[in-house]
Wavefront OBJ file of the C-alpha trace (Angstrom):
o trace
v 65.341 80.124 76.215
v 64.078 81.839 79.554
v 63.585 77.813 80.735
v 66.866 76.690 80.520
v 68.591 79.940 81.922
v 66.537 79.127 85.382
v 67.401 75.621 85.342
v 70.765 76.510 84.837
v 70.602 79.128 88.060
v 68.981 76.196 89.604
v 71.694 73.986 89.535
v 74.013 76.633 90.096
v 72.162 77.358 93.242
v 72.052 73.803 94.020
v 75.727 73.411 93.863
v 76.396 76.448 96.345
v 73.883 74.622 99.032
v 75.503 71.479 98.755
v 79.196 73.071 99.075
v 78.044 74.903 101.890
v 77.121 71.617 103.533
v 80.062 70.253 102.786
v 83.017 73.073 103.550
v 81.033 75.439 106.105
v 83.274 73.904 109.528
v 83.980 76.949 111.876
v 87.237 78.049 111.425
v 89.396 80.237 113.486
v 88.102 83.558 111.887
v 84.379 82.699 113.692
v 86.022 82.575 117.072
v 84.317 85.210 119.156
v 85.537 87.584 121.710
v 83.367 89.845 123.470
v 80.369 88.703 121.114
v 81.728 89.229 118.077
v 83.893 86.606 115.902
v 87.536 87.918 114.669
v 85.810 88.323 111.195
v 83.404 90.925 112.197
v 85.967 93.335 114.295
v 87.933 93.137 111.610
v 85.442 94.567 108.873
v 85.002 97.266 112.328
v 88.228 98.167 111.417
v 86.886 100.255 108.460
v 84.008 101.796 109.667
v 83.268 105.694 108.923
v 82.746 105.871 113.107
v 85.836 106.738 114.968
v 84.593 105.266 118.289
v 83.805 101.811 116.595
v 87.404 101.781 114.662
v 88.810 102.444 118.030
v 86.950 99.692 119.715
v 88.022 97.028 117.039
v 91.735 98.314 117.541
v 90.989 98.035 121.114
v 89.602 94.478 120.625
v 93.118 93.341 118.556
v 95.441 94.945 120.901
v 94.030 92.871 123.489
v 93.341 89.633 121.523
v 97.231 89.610 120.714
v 98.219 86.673 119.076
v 95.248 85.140 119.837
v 93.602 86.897 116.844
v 96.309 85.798 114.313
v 95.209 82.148 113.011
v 91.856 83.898 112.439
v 93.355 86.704 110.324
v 95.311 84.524 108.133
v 92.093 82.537 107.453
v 90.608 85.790 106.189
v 93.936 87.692 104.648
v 93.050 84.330 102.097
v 89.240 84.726 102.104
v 87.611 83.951 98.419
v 84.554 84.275 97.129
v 82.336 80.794 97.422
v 82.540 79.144 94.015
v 78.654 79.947 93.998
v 79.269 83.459 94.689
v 81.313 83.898 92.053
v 79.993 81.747 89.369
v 76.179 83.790 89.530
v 77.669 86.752 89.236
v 79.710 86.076 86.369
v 76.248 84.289 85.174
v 74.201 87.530 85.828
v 76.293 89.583 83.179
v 75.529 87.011 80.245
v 71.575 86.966 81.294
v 69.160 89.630 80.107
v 68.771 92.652 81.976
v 65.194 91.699 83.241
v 66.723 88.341 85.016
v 70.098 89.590 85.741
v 68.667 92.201 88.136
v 66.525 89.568 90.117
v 69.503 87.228 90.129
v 71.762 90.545 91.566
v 69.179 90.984 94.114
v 69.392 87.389 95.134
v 72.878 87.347 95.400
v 75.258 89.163 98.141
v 78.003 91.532 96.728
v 81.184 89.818 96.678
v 83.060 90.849 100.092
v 86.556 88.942 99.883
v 88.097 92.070 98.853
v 86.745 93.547 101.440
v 87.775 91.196 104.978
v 91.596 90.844 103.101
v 92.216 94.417 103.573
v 90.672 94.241 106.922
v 92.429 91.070 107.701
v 95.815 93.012 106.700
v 94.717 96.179 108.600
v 94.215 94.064 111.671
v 97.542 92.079 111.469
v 99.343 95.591 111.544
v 97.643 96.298 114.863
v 98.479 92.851 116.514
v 101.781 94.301 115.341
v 105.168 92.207 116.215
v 102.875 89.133 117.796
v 101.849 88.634 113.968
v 105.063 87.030 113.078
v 103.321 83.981 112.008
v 101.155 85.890 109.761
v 103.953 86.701 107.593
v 104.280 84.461 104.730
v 100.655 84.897 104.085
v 101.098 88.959 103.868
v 104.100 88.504 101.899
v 101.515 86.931 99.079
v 99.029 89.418 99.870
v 101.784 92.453 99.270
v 102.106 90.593 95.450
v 98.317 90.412 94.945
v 97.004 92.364 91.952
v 94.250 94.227 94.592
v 95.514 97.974 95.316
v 93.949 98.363 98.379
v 95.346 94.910 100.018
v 98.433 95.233 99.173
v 99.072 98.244 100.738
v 97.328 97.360 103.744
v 99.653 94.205 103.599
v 102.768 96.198 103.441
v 101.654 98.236 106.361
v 101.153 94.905 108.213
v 104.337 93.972 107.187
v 106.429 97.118 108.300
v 104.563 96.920 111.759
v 105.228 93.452 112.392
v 109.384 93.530 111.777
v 111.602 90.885 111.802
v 111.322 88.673 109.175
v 108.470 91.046 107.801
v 110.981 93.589 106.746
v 112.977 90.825 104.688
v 110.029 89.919 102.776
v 109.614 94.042 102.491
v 112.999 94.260 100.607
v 113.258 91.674 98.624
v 109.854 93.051 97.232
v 111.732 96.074 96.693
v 113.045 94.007 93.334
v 109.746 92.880 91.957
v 109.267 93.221 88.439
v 105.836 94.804 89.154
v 106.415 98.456 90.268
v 103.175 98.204 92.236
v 104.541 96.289 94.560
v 107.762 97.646 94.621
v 106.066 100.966 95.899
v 103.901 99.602 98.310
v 107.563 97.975 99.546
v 109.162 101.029 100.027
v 106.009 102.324 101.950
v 105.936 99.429 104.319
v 109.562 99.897 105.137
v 108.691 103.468 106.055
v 105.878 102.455 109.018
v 108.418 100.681 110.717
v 110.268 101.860 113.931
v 112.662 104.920 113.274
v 115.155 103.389 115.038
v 115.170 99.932 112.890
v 117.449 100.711 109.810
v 118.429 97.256 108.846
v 116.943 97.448 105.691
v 117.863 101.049 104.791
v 120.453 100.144 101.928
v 117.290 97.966 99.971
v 115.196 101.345 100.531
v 118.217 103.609 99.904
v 118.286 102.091 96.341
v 114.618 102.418 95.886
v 115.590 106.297 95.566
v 116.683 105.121 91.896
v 114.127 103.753 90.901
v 113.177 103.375 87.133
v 109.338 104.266 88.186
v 109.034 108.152 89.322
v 105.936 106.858 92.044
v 108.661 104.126 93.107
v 111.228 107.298 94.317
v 108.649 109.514 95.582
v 107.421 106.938 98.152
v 110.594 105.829 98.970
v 112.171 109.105 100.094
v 108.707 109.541 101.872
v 109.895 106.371 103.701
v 113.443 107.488 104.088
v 111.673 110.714 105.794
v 109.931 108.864 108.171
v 113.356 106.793 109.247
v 115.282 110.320 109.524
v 118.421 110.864 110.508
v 118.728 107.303 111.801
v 119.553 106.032 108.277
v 122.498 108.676 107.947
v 125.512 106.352 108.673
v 124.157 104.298 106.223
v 123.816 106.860 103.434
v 127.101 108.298 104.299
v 128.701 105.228 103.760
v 127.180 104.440 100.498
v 128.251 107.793 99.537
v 132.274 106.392 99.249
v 130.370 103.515 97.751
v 132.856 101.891 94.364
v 129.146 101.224 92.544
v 127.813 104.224 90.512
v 123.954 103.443 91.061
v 124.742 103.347 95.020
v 126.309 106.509 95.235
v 123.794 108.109 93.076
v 121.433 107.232 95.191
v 122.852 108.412 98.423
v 123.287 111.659 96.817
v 119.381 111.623 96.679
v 118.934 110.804 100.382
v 121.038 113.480 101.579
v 119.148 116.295 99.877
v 115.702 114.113 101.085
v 117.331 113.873 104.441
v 118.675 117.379 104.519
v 121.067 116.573 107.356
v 123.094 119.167 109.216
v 125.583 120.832 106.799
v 128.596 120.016 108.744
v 127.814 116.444 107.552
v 126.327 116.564 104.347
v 128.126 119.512 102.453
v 131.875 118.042 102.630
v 130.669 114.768 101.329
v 128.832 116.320 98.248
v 131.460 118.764 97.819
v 133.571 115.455 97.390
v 131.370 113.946 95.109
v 131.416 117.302 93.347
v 134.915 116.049 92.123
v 133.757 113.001 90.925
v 135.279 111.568 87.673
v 131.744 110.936 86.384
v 129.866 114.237 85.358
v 126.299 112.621 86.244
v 127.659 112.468 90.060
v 129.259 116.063 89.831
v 126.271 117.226 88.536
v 123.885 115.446 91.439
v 126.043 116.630 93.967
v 125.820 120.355 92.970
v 122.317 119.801 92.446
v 121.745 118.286 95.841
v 123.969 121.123 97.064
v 121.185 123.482 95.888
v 118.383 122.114 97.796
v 120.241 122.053 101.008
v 118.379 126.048 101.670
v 120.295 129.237 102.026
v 124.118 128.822 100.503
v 127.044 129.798 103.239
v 130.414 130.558 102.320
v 132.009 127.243 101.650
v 128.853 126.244 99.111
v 129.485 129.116 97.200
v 132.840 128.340 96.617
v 132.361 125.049 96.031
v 129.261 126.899 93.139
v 131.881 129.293 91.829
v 134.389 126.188 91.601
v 132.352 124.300 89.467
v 131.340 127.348 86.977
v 134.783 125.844 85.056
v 132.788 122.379 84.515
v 132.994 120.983 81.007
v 129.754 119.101 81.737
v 126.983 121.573 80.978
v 124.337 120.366 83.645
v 127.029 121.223 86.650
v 127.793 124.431 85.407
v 123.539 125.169 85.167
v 123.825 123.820 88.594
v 126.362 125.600 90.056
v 124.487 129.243 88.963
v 121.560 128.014 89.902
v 123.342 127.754 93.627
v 124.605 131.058 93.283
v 121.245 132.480 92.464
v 120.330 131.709 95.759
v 122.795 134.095 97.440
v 121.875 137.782 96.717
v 123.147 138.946 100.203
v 126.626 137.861 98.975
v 126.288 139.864 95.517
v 129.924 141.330 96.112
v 131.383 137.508 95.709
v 128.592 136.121 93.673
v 127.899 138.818 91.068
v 131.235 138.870 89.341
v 131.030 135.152 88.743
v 127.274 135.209 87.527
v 128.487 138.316 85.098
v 131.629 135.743 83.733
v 128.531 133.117 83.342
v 126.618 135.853 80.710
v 129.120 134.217 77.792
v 129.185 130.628 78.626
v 128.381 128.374 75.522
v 125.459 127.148 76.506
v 122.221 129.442 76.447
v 120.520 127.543 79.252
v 123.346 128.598 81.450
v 123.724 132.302 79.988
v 119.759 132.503 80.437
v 120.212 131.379 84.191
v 122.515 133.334 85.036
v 120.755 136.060 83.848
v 117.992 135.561 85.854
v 119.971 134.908 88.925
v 121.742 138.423 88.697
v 118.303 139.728 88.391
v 118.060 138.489 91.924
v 120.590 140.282 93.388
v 119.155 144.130 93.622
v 121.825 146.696 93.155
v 124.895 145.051 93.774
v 124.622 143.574 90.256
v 124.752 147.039 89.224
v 128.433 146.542 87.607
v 126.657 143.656 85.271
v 124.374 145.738 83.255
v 126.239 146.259 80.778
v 126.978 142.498 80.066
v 123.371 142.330 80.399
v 122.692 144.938 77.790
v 124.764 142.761 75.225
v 122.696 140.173 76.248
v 119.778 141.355 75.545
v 120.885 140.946 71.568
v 121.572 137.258 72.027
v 120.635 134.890 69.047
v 118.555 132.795 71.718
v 115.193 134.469 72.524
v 114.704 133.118 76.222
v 118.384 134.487 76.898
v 117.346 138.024 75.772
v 114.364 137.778 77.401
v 116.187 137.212 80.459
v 118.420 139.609 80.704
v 116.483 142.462 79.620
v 114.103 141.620 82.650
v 117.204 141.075 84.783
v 118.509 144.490 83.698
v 114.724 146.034 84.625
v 114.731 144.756 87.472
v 118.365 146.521 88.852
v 117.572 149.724 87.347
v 114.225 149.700 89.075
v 115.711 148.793 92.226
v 118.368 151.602 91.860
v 116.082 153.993 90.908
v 114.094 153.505 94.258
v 117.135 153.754 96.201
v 117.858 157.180 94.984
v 114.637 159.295 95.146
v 113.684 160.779 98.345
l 1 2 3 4 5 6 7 8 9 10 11 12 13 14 15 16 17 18 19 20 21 22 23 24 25 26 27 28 29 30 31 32 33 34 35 36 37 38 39 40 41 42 43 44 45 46 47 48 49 50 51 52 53 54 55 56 57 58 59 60 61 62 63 64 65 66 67 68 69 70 71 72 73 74 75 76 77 78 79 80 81 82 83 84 85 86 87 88 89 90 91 92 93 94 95 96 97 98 99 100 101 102 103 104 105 106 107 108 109 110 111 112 113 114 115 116 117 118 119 120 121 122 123 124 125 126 127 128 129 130 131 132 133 134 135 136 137 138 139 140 141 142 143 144 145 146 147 148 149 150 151 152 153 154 155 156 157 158 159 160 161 162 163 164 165 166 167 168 169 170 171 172 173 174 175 176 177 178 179 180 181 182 183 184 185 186 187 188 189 190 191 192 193 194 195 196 197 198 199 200 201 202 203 204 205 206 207 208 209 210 211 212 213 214 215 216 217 218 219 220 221 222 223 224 225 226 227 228 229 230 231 232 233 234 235 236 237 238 239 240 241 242 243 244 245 246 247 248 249 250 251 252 253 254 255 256 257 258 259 260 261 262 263 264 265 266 267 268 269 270 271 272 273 274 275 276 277 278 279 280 281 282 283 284 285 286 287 288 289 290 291 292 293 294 295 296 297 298 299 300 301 302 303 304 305 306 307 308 309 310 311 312 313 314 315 316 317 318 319 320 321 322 323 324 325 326 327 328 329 330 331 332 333 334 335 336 337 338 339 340 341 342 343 344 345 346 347 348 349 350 351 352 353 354 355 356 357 358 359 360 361 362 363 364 365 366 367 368 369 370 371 372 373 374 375 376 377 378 379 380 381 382 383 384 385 386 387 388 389 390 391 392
């Protein structure tokens, strides 16, 4: 038994020798430049040593375009057939030979010089044009680590790149639809071509899709507005919903953004009315036209703008004389998620909800137990706050 496993790494090894012979021409990747060949800065490229990352950046920024046949060569480095067949030998033999055959054999390093390849692409940066199609296959690969070097290449490099970035915004595989929307994010703040394709990212059916899109939307700013605003007046549902989202990711000045949700706040479909109030709410402190546009949606039929809308005026204690009477009114709306919010919100607003107590104390026999929870700590809270405002 032990025979014919060595004869069979024998031939296996013979095989390897004689394909080395046979495919081992110098390629473009073994040119060298200041003694070392493009394959070996690149690997330099992820080093734990600062200085020596810096000096293979150093190395690419000057090699230019130069460097780019190389790192194509390596973005599509495999393992030798060799390589690949031992190791997947050395898991079938016994333990005794498969550690002598794992010691005769190099770890597999393709991996490895594709993400370095990519890494090193992204620093050529705009030169790497040429590079592209091969990235675009690397962004689709089923390796974590390359494809999101890839899309970093990608969003450096522009142009065309950025195409290839958006229409991986509609793969099928939310893997690379996220590392998509985080390439589009390294590119230059000022290139927004491509912000609608990343603007409908922010709907996403995949929660780690959204999140790194608005990350990417951050990084773009305020550049993108005009095309969020637009899309705002947008005839398709999805689109609108989704500029919603950016606004309250952008969090542009409220001159701009609260007229436009306050519009959408009208909307004939209560999913928009109800994003637009909620986006309303994450806009920071409430002025005088948010809260009436709060109060004005109290009368809502749709339950999750009404929740909304108290929510918004929870956030306004200094105005208790205009938000207080409203938030008392909100004590016997049908729904108990809005009753137990608005509860909470009076609780919020210190003595001047002094004239809802008693509201509150008839809430505090509500059927719903988190409602009467809530108001009996909203009523503690005012009675406490009035009761250090009068002793000495």
């Amino acid at each position: 038994m032990k025979k014919r496993w060595w004869i069979m790494l024998a031939v296996l090894g013979g095989v390897g020798v004689l394909a080395g012979i046979l495919f081992s021409r110098p390629g473009p990747e073994a040119r060298v430049y200041r003694g070392k060949s493009i394959k070996a800065w690149a690997l330099q490229l992820n080093a734990s040593s600062p200085p020596a990352r810096a000096e293979a950046t150093a190395a690419f920024t000057a090699l230019g375009t130069n460097a780019v046949p190389g790192l194509v060569r390596l973005l599509e480095a495999r393992d030798s057939f060799s390589r690949r067949g031992l190791l997947s030998l050395a898991t079938k033999l016994p333990s005794r030979l498969r550690g002598r055959v794992l010691k005769w054999v190099r770890d597999p390093e393709a991996r490895m010089v594709r993400s370095a390849a990519a890494r090193a692409l992204a620093v050529v940066g705009p030169g790497a044009e040429a590079a592209v199609p091969a990235l675009a296959r690397a962004l689709r690969t089923d390796e974590a680590h390359v494809r999101w070097e890839a899309a970093a290449a990608l969003g450096g490099i522009e142009g065309s790149a950025l195409a290839e970035l958006a229409a991986a915004l509609t793969d099928k595989d939310a893997n690379v639809r996220r590392a998509a929307a985080y390439g589009l994010g390294e590119t230059g703040p000022n290139k927004v071509t491509f912000a609608r394709a990343l603007l409908r990212a922010l709907g996403d059916e995949h929660q780690a899709v959204r999140i790194t899109a608005a990350a990417s939307m951050l990084k773009l700013g305020t550049n993108v507005l005009p095309v969020v605003l637009e899309a705002c007046t947008s005839s398709d549902g999805h689109t609108r919903q989704c500029a919603a989202t950016a606004l309250g990711v952008l969090k542009p000045a409220r001159e701009i953004s609260v007229p436009v949700l306050m519009e959408m706040a009208r909307d004939k479909d209560p999913t928009f009315r109800a994003l637009a109030v909620q986006t309303l709410t994450m806009l920071g402190l409430p002025d005088r036209k948010m809260i009436e546009a709060y109060k004005g949606a109290l009368g809502d039929p749709t339950v999750e703008v009404r929740l909304a809308a108290v929510r918004g005026l929870g956030q306004a204690p200094w105005q208790a004389k205009a938000v207080v009477p409203a938030l008392t009114e909100c004590l016997s709306d049908d729904s108990p998620q809005v009753r137990e919010s608005a509860a909470r919100g009076l609780g919020t607003m210190g003595v001047g909800a002094k004239p809802a107590l008693a509201e509150l104390a008839r809430l505090a026999e509500d059927k719903e137990e988190p409602v009467r929870a809530a108001a009996k700590e909203a009523a503690a809270r005012i009675e406490n706050v009035e009761a250090a405002k009068t002793q000495p």
